[in-house]
TORVEXDREN-301810 format. One record per residue: residue number from 1; residue in one letter; z, x, y of N, C-alpha, C in turn. Coordinates in steps of 0.1 Angstrom, whole numbers, padded with zeros to 4 digits. Layout:
# residues N
pos,code,n_zz,n_xx,n_yy,ca_zz,ca_xx,ca_yy,c_zz,c_xx,c_yy
NUM,a,Z,X,Y,Z,X,Y,Z,X,Y
...
# end
This chain:
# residues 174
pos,code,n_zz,n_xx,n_yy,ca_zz,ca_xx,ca_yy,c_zz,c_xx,c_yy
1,x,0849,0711,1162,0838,0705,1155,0837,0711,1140
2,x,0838,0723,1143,0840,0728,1124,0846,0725,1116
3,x,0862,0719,1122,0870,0709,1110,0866,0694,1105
4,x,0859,0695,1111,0859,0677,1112,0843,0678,1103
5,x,0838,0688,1105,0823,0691,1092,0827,0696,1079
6,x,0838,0699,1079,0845,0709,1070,0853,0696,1060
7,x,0862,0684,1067,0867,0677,1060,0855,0669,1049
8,x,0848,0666,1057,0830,0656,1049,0826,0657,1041
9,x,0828,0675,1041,0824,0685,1026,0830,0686,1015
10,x,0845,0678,1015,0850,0679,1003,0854,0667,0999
11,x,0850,0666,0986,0853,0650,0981,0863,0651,0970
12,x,0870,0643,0966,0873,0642,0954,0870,0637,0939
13,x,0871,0638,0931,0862,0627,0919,0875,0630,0906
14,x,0877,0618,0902,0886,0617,0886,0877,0625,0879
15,x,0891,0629,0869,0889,0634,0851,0888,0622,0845
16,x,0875,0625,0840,0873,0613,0826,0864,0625,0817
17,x,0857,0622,0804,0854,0628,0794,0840,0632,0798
18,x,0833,0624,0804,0822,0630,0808,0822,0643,0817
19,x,0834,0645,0823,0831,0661,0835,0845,0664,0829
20,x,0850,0663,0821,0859,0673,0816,0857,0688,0813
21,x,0849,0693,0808,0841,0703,0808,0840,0709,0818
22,x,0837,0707,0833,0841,0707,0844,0854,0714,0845
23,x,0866,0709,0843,0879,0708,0844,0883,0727,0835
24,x,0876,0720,0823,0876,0734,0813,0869,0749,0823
25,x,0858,0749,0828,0850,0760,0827,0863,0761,0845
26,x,0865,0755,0855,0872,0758,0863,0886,0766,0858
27,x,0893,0760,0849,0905,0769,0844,0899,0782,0838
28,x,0894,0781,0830,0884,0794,0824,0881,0804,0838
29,x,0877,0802,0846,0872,0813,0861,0887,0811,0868
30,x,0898,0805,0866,0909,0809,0873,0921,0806,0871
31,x,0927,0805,0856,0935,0812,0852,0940,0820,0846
32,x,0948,0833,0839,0947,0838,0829,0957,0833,0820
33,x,0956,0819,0812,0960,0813,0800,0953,0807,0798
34,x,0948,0804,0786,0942,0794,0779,0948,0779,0778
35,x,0941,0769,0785,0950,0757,0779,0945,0749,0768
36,x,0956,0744,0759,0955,0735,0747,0947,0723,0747
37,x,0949,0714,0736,0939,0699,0736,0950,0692,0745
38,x,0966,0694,0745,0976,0690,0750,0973,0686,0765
39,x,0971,0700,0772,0969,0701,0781,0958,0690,0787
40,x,0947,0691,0784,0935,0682,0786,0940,0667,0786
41,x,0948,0665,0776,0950,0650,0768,0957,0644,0787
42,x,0967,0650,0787,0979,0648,0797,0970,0648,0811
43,x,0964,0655,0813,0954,0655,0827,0941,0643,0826
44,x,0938,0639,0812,0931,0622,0813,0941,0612,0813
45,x,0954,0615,0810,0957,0600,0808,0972,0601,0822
46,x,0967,0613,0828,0978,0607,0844,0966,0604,0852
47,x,0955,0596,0849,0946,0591,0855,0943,0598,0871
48,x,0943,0588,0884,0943,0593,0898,0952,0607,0906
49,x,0963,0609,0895,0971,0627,0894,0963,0637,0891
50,x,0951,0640,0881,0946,0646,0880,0928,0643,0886
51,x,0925,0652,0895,0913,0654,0904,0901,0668,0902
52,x,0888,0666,0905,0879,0679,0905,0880,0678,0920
53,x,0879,0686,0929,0874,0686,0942,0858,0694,0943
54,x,0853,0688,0951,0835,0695,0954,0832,0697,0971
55,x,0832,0706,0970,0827,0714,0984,0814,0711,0985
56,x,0808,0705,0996,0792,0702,0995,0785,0701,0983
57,x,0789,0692,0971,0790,0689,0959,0792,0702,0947
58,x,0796,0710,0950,0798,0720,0942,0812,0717,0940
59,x,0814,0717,0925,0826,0714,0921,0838,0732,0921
60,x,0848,0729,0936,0850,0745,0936,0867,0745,0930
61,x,0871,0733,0926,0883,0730,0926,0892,0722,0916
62,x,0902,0718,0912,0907,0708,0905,0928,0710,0908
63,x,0931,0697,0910,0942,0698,0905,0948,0693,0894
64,x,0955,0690,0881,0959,0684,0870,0974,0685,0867
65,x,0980,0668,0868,0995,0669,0864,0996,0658,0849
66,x,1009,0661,0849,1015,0654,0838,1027,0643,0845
67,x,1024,0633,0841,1035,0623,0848,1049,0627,0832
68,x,1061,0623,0839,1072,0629,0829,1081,0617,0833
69,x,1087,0616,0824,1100,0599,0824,1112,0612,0824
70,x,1121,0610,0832,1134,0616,0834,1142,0607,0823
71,x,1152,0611,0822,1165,0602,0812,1171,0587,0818
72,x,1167,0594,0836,1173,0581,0842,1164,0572,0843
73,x,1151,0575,0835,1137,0566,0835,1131,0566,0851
74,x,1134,0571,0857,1124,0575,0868,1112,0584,0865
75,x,1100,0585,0873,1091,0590,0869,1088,0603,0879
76,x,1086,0615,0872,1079,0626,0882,1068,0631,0878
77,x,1063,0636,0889,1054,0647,0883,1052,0664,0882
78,x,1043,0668,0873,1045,0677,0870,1032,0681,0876
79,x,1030,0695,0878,1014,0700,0888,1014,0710,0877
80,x,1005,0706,0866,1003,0714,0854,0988,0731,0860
81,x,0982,0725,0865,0973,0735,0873,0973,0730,0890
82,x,0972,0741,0896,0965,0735,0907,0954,0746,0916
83,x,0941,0747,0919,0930,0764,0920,0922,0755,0928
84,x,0916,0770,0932,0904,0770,0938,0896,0781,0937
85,x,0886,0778,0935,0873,0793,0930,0878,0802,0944
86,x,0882,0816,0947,0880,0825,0954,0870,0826,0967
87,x,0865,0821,0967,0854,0818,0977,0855,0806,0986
88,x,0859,0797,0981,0858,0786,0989,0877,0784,0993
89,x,0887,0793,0990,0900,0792,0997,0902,0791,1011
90,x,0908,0788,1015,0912,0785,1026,0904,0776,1037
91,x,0892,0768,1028,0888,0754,1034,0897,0744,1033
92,x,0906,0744,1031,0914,0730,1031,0910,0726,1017
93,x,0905,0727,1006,0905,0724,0989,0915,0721,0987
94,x,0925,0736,0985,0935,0731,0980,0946,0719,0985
95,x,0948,0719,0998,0955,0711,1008,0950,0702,1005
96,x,0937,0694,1001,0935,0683,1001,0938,0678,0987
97,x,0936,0687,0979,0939,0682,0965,0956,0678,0963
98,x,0972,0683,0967,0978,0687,0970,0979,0673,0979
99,x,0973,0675,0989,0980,0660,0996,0981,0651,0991
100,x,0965,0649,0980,0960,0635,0971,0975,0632,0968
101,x,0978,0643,0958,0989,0636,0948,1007,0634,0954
102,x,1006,0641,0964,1017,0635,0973,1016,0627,0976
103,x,1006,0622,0985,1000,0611,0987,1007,0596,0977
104,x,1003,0599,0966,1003,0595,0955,1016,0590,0951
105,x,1020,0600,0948,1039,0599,0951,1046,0590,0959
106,x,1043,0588,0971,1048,0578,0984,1044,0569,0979
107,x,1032,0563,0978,1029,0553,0972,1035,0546,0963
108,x,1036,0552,0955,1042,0549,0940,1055,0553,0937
109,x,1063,0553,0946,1079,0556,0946,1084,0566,0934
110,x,1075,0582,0936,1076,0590,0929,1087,0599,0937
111,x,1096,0600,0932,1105,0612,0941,1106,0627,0938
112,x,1098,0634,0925,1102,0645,0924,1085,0647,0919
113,x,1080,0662,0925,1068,0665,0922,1076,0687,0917
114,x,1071,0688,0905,1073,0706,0905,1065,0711,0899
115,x,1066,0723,0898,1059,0733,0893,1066,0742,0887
116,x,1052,0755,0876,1062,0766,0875,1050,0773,0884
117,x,1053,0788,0890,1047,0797,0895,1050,0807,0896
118,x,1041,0821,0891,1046,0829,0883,1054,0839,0897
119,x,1063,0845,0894,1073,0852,0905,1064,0860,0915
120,x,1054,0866,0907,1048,0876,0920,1032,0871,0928
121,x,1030,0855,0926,1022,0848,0931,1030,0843,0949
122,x,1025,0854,0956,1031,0849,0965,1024,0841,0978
123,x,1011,0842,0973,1003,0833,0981,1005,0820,0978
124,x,1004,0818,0962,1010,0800,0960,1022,0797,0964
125,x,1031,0805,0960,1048,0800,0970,1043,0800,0984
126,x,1035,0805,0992,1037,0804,1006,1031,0790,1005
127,x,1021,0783,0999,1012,0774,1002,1025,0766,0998
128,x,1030,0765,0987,1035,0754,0979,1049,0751,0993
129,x,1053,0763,0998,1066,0761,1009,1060,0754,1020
130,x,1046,0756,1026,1042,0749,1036,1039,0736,1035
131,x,1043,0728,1022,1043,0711,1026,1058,0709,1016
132,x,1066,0717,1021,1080,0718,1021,1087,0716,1007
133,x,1078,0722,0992,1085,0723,0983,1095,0737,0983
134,x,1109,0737,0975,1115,0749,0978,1114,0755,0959
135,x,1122,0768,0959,1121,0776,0948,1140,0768,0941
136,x,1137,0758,0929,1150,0753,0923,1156,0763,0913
137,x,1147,0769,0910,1147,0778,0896,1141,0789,0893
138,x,1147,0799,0887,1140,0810,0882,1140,0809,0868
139,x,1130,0807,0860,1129,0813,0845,1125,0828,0838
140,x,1133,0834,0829,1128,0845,0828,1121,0845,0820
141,x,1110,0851,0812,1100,0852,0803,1098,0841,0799
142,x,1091,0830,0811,1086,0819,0809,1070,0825,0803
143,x,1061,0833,0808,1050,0833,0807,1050,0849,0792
144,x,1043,0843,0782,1045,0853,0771,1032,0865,0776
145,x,1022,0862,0779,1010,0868,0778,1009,0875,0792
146,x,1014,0870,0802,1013,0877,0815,1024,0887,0818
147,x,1024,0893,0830,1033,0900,0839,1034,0902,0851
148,x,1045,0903,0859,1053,0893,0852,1061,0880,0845
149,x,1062,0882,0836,1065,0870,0825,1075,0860,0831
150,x,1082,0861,0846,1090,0853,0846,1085,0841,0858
151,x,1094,0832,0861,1085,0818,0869,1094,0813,0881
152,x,1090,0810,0889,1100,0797,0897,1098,0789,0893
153,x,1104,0776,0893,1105,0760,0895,1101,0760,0910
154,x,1094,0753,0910,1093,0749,0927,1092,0734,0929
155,x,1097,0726,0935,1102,0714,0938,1096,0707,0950
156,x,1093,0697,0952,1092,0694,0960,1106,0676,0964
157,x,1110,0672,0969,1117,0664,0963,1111,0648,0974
158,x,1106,0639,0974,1107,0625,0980,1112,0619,0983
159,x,1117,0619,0998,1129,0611,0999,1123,0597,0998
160,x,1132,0583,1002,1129,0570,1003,1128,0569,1019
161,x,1132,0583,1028,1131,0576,1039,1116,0585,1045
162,x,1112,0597,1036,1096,0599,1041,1088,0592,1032
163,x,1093,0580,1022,1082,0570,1019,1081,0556,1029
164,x,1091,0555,1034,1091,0545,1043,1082,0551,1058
165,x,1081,0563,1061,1079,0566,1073,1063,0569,1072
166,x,1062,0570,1058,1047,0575,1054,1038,0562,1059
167,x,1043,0550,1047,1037,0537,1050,1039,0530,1062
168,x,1051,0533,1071,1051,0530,1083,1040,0534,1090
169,x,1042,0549,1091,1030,0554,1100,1017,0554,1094
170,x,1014,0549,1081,0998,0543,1079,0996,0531,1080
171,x,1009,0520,1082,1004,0509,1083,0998,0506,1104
172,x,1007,0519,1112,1001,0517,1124,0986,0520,1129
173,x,0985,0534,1121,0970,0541,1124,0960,0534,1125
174,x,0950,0531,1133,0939,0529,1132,0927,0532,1123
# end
């Protein structure tokens, strides 16, 4: 009974300019970098990619990407932040935010979703490994201001045959 009270409680809601500020004061309580106007710009204009999440309307969460054109003109995405306030972790927030934009991906015949994350974040690589992204890359002194300064790539990759099996098995579901 607790999960199923627990799913009810979290909703999602878009970045637009009116709760942006939102988006701001959540990176402000959890991360330590400052993000640019860049940053912001790219999180309003990948529309339904970037999300607030609200726990019994308290807004305790957000995910925010950048969609990117490859050379071969395919499109991926990029998971520019992805948090949750300390408190409300391990309600399923992040998982749900995280699913949205996979989600999202199937849909929209996205095949590559990554990240960077910093080397000794080992709670987010365990999360990011449990919906089967792996580590493609190590950068060294990716991060100037932190330590340590260096990052994984973490990948997730889309095939065409878990998009096919995705809409298969939502087109059966009840």
């Amino acid at each position: 009974m607790g999960v199923r009270g627990r799913e009810v409680s979290i909703s999602l809601d878009g970045v637009r300019d009116k709760n942006l500020m939102q988006l701001k004061k959540l990176n402000t309580a959890l991360f330590p970098v400052r993000y640019n106007d860049k940053y912001y710009a790219d999180a309003l204009t990948s529309g339904e990619f970037t999300k607030l999440a609200y726990y019994s309307d308290i807004c305790v969460g957000s995910i925010a990407c950048r969609l990117e054109k490859k050379d071969s003109g395919a499109i991926r995405v990029y998971i520019m932040t992805l948090g949750v306030l300390a408190p409300y972790r391990g309600l399923g927030v992040g998982s749900r935010l995280l699913n949205h934009v996979l989600d999202l991906c199937v849909k929209q015949n996205i095949g590559e979703v990554y990240l960077h994350v910093q080397t000794n974040n080992e709670d987010a690589i365990k999360f990011y490994m449990k919906f089967g992204f792996e580590i493609t890359e190590t950068i060294h002194n990716y991060y100037t201001n932190i330590t340590p300064p260096d990052c994984y790539v973490v990948s997730k990759f889309i095939t065409e045959s878990q998009t096919k099996k995705k809409l298969l098995g939502s087109s059966f579901s009840s």
